[in-house]
N, C-alpha and C positions, 0 to 999 in steps of 0.2 A: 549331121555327118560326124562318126567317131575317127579321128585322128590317130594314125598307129607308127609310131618309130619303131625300126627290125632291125634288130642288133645280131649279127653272128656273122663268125668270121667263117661260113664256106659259104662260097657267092651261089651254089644251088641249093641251098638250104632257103636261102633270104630268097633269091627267084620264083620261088617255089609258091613260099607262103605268101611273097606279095603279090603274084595271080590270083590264088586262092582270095585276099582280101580286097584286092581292085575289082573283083570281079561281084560286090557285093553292092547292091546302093547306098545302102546306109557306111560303110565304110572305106577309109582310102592310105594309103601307105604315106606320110607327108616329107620322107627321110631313111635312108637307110645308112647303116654302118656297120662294121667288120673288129672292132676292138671296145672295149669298156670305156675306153677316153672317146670315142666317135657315142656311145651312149649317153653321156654325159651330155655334151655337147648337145645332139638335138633334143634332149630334154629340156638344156636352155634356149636355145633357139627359136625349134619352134612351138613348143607346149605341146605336143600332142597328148592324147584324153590317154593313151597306150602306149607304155614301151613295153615292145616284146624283147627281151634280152636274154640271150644266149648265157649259159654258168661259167663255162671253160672257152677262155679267149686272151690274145696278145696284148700288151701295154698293162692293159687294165683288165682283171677277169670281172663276170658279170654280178657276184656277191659285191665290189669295192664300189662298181660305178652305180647298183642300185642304192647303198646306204650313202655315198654323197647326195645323189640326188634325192632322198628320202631328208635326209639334214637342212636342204635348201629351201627354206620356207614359201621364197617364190614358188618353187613348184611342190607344192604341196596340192595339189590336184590331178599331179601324173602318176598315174599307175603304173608299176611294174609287172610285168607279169616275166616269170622266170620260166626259159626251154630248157629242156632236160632232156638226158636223151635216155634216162631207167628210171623214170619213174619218182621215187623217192631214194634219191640217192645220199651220198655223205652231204651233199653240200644246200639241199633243200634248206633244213632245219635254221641252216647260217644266213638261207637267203631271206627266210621268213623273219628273223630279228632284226635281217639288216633293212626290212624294210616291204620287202615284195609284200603282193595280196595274192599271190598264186604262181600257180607253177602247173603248165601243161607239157605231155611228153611228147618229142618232136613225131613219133609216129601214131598220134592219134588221128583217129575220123577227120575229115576236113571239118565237118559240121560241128564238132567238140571246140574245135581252136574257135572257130568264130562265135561260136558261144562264150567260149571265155574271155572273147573279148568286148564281147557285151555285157557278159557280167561282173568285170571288171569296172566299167564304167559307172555300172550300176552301184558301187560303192560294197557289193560282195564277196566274200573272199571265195578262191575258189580250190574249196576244201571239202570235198562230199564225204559220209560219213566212212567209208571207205577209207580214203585218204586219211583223215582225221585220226583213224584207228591205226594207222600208220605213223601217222606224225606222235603219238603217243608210245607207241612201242620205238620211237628212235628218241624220243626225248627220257625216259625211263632209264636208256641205254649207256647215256651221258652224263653228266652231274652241270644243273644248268648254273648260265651267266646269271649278273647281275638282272633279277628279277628288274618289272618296271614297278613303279612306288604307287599309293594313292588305296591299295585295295579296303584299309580300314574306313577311306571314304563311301565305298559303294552303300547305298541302303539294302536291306533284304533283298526284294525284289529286283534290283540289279545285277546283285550278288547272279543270282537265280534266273536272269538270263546270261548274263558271261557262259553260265552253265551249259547252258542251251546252243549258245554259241558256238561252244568250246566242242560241244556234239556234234557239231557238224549242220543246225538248222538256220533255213531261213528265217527273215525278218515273219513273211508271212507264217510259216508253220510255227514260232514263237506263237504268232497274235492265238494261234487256232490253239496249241498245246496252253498257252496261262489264259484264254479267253478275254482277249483282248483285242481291239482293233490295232490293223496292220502300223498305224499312223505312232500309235501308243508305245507297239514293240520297235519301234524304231526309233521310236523317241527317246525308249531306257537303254536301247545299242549306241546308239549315238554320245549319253550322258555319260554312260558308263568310261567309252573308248577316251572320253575328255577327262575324267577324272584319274586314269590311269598314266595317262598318257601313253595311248594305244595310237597308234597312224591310221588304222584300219582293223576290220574284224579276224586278219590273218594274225597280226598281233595281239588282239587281245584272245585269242585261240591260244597262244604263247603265254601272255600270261594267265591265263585262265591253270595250264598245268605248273608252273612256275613259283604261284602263289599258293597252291593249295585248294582254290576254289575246285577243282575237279580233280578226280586220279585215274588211272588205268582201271580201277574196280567199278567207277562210278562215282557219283555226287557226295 
């Protein structure tokens, strides 16, 4: 059973989507809240596997309470996923350093959300190349923060999936594009995200354009 915290403060926004996911067997609503301090909170409380969190909200907006909770090494197994309501707006880019693995838009498909929050779980970011190609034309746009450190540790072929990464591919289409088993590319996503000090593949997407490993033109 996947555990999900609903953070946003219009109470038919949260009613809405906790129908939507009560109504699934594999997952269940364990909490809900209306402000960034109320996100916080049941991400300590009760660990859920998903916090879906609202951007623009009272006390505390949804960028502040994902990067505490993203800081909190207790919970270093809760995922963020950040709602929007355009898409790729100003404040994606801020959510994704401060922490999030994704960001879905409040009027997508039902069947979209509940995928992302199973993909979520699944420890992948959720960045399709689409999106990706967006998160690149808004990082271009800007002059970025403090990169994260470690990139002169990667070997070649880590280097070379960040890249992959950074594209927008799965763990699987990595193994299938360097001819490698799924086990393998997961194993150099995972090394890679520790030697950077990446939280997740949403981050190391961040640093992937940050440090040079990839640009708007290509590898």
């Amino acid at each position: 059973m996947i555990r999900v915290g609903l953070v946003d403060d219009q109470a038919l926004i949260r009613s809405g989507i906790r129908a939507l996911l009560d109504a699934e067997d594999d997952l269940t609503v364990v909490a809900e809240g209306a402000t960034g301090a109320d996100g916080v909170g049941i991400a300590r409380e009760h660990r859920p596997d998903v916090v879906l969190m609202d951007v623009q909200m009272p006390v505390l907006n949804g960028i502040d309470a994902t990067r505490q909770i993203a800081a909190d090494e207790a919970l270093a197994d809760v995922r963020v996923v950040m709602l929007t309501n355009y898409g790729l707006d100003e404040y994606v880019f801020d959510a994704l350093r401060a922490g999030a693995c994704g960001f879905v838009v409040k009027d997508t498909e039902p069947a979209d959300l509940l995928q992302a929050v199973r993909v979520a779980v699944q420890g992948e970011a959720l960045l399709s190349p689409a999106i990706t190609r967006r998160l690149i034309s808004e990082f271009v746009a800007r002059p970025p923060d403090s990169p994260l450190s470690g990139g002169d540790l990667l070997t070649p072929r880590e280097r070379e999936v960040v890249a992959l990464v950074a594209h927008g591919l799965s763990n699987a289409e990595i193994a299938e594009r360097m001819v490698l088993s799924p086990l393998t590319a997961k194993t150099h996503v995972s090394r890679a995200m520790t030697k950077v000090g990446a939280r997740d593949r949403a981050q190391l997407v961040v640093f992937a354009y940050e440090s040079g490993i990839v640009t708007p033109r290509g590898t």
